[in-house]
Structures are given as C-alpha cells and as structure tokens.
N, C-alpha and C positions, 0 to 999 in steps of 0.2 A: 796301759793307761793307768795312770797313777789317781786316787782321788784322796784330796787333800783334808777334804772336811763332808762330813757329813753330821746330820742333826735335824733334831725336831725342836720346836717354837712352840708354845703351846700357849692358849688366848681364856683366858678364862671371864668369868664374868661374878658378880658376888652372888647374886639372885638365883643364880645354878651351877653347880660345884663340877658338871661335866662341861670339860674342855670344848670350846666350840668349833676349833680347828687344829689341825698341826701343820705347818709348815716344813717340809721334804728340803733339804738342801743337797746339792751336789757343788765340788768345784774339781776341775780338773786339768791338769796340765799336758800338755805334746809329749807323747812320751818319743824315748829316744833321739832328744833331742835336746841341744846342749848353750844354743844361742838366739835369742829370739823366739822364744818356743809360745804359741798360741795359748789362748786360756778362754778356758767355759765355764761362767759360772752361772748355775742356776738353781731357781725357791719355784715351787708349787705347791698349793696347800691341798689337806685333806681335808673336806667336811667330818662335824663328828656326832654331829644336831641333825635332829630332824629323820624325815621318814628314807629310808637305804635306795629304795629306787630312784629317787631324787636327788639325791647325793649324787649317786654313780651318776644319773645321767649329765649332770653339773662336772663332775669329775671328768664324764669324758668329753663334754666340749672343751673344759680347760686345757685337756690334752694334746687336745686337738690343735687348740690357737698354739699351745707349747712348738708341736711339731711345727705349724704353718710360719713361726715366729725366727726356727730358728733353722728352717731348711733355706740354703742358697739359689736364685734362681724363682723359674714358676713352678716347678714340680716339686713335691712336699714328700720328705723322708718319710719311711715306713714306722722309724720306731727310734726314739732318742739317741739308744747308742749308734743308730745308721746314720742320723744326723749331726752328731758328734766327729763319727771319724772322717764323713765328708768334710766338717768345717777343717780339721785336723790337715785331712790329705790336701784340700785347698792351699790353707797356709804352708805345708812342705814345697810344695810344686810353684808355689810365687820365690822360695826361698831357692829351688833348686838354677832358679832365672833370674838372679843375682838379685832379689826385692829381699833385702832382710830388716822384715818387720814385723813386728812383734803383734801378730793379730789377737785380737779381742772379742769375744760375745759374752754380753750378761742378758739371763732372760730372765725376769724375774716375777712371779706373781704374788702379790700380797693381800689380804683383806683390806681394805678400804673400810667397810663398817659391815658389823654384820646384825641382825634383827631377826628375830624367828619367822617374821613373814620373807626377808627379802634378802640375802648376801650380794655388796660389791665388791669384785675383784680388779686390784689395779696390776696391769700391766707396766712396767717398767724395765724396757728392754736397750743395749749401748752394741752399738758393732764399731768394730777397727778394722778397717781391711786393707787400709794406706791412704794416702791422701792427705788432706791439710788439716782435719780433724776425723775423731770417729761421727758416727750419728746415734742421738739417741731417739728414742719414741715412747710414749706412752698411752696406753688405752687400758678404759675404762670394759666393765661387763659387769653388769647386774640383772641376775635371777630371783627369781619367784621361789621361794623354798615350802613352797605346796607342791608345784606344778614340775619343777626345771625346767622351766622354759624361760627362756630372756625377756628382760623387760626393755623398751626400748621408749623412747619421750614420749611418742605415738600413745603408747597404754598406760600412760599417766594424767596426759594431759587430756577435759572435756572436748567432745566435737565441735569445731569450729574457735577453738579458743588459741590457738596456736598464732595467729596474727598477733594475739593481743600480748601472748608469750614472749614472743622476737620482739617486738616493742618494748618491752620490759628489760629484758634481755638487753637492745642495743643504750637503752639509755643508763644501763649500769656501764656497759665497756664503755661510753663514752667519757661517762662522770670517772672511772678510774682510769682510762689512759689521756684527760684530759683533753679532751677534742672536743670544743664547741657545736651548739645546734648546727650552727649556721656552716658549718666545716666538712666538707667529705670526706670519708674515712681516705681514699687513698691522699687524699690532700693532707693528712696528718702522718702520712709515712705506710698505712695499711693498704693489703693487696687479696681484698675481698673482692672474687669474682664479678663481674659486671658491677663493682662500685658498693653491692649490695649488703647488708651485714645478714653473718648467717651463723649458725651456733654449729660446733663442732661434731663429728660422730664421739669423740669420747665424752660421754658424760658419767657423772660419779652419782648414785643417790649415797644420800645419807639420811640421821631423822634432823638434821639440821636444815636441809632443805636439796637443792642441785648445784654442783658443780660442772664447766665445761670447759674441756682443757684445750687450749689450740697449743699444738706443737710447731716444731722449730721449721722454718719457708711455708708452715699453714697458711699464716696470714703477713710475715715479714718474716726480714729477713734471719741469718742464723745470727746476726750480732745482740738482735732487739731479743734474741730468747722466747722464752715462750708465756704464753698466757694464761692464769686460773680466773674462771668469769664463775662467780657465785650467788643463785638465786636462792636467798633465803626462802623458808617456808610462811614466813608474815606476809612477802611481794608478791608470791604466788598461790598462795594457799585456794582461792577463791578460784582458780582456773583449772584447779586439779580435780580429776573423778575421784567421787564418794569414798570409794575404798583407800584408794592409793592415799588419799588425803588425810585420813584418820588414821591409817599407817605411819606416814612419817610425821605427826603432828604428836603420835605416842609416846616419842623419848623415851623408847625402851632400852 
C-alpha cells in the first residue's frame, strides 16, 4: 500500500495562538496494480481546544462515522486499514470480471466552524464504483465542546417552536428556488415526501446562524444538484433556547 501524501492543516485563530485543530490526511493508491487502480482519499481532524475527555470522546464518534462512511455493505470495518483493503480487494475482483474501472472513495471531514462552546464537522464524502456517475454525500455533525455530545435542531430550538421554524424554513426555499405561495413543491419539479416540506438531517451550525443541506435524489433529481437552505440568526433568533441563542449571536 503506497501513501502518496500525508499532512497536517493547522486552523488558528488571532485571539489564541493555540491551534484549534489539525487536519490528519491520508491518500492512497491499489498497490500492485498497474491499470485502473482504485484511490482512497481521506481528511479527519484532530481537536486541540478544550477539556481531553471531550475531545477523545468527539474524536471517537468521528471515527466512528469515518469507519461507517467508508465500509461497503451493512456491516462496518473494524479499523480504517480493514476498510481500506476491503475497498482495494472489492475494486481487484470487479477487475479480475473484465469491469476495469477505475474505483474511487473520498471521505473527507473538515471543520465547518468551530467556537469554544460548539465545533461543526462537515462530512464531504464521493464513491466511484461504476455506473453512469460516482455519488457524492454530505453531512453535517455538531457537538457541544463542554459535553461531547451531539447537538441536534431539537436542542437548539424552544418547545413547541419548531412549527413556526419549518415555516420559516419553507418560505426561504421557496423565495430562493422561486416557487410561488400558490405552487406546490412537487409542482415546481420537488419530491418532498407526501408533498410536505421538511428540513434535511444534515444541518451546519455556525455563529452566522443555520445551514441545511439536501443532497443529491433528497429532494430532486441528480441533474437539479443539490440544495444549501440558510437560516440566518436575525430570522431565527427569537425561536432559539436561551443558551444556544447567545452562543451563536457571540461571533466569536
């Protein structure tokens, strides 16, 4: 197994001179192999902020989506290199059955924004395995860097405010994919389950406010690409719990 590059990234900020993350790179090529040979490339970052239990434990859900992101199948590799030479032995064994093509995985995790209360980690992962394109996906994860534990829309947003949220919500996707009141989403080309609009599991905090990503057949099809829907923290502000509200209202 040959590795082409490896490297660290390192994120600073002016207000504290200790690096807030590093970025882990791997890329690697098929070894022993001379035509169409497979590639894996992948970024996970390392926490460098904040209290070590919390870190690790954030470090190893991240490991975790790593392994689940890039194991083939329902069953999930033990340990990157196992998930490696599976992808590896996969692409040999399509080649040894006359399919020569050049298979592809990028799994990549990056900071999104990071904030002494809260880091976003974006997901940004491409597979090639044959066919008429690859597929790519992207998902969001934002943790608590008190706690490590995930934050999820639920503990951001007050009880019972979340109706008034999706309303908010659909009449931004409407004003920017241009779709009239009077228009139903699938009547405008979208394929929102029972007609209904509804906000994506990937979401991004930042202190700018929320982002929610729908990915590519989410909501249409693979030609229409995909969607970044963003809830500023002025549109939302007044629906958010106390805490979380003065968090990202900080612009730290």
């Amino acid at each position: 197994m040959k590795i082409l590059l490896s490297g660290l990234a390192l994120a600073t900020a002016l207000y504290n001179p200790t690096p807030a993350y590093t970025i882990n790179t791997l890329e690697l090529i098929e070894p022993n192999c001379k035509k169409s040979c497979a590639h894996v490339d992948v970024e996970y970052p390392s926490l460098l902020r904040g209290d070590a239990k919390v870190r690790e434990q954030i470090h190893q859900t991240i490991q975790s989506k790593l392994l689940e992101s890039m194991s083939l199948g329902e069953s999930r590799e033990a340990n990157l290199n196992a998930a490696i030479n599976t992808f590896f032995g996969e692409a040999r064994n399509m080649r040894n059955q006359g399919i020569d093509l050049p298979w592809e995985m990028q799994v990549k995790f990056s900071v999104h924004d990071y904030h002494e209360r809260f880091v976003c980690i974006e997901l940004s992962s491409y597979y090639f395995t044959g066919g008429a394109h690859g597929m790519p996906l992207t998902q969001y994860y934002s943790f608590d860097m008190k706690t490590g534990a995930p934050i999820t829309l639920k503990d951001l947003v007050l009880p019972g405010k979340m109706p008034e949220l999706l309303k908010i919500a659909e009449a931004s996707f409407r004003s920017q994919k241009d779709v009239p009141e009077g228009q139903s989403l699938e009547q405008a080309g979208y394929d929102f389950e029972q007609n209904q609009f509804y906000l994506p599991d990937a979401m991004a905090m930042s202190t700018n406010g929320l982002m929610f990503y729908y990915n590519v057949y989410e909501i249409a099809s693979y030609a229409q690409g995909t969607t970044e829907l963003y809830l500023y923290n002025d549109d939302i502000e007044a629906l958010l719990k106390p805490e979380w509200r003065k968090i990202l209202l900080s612009r730290l």
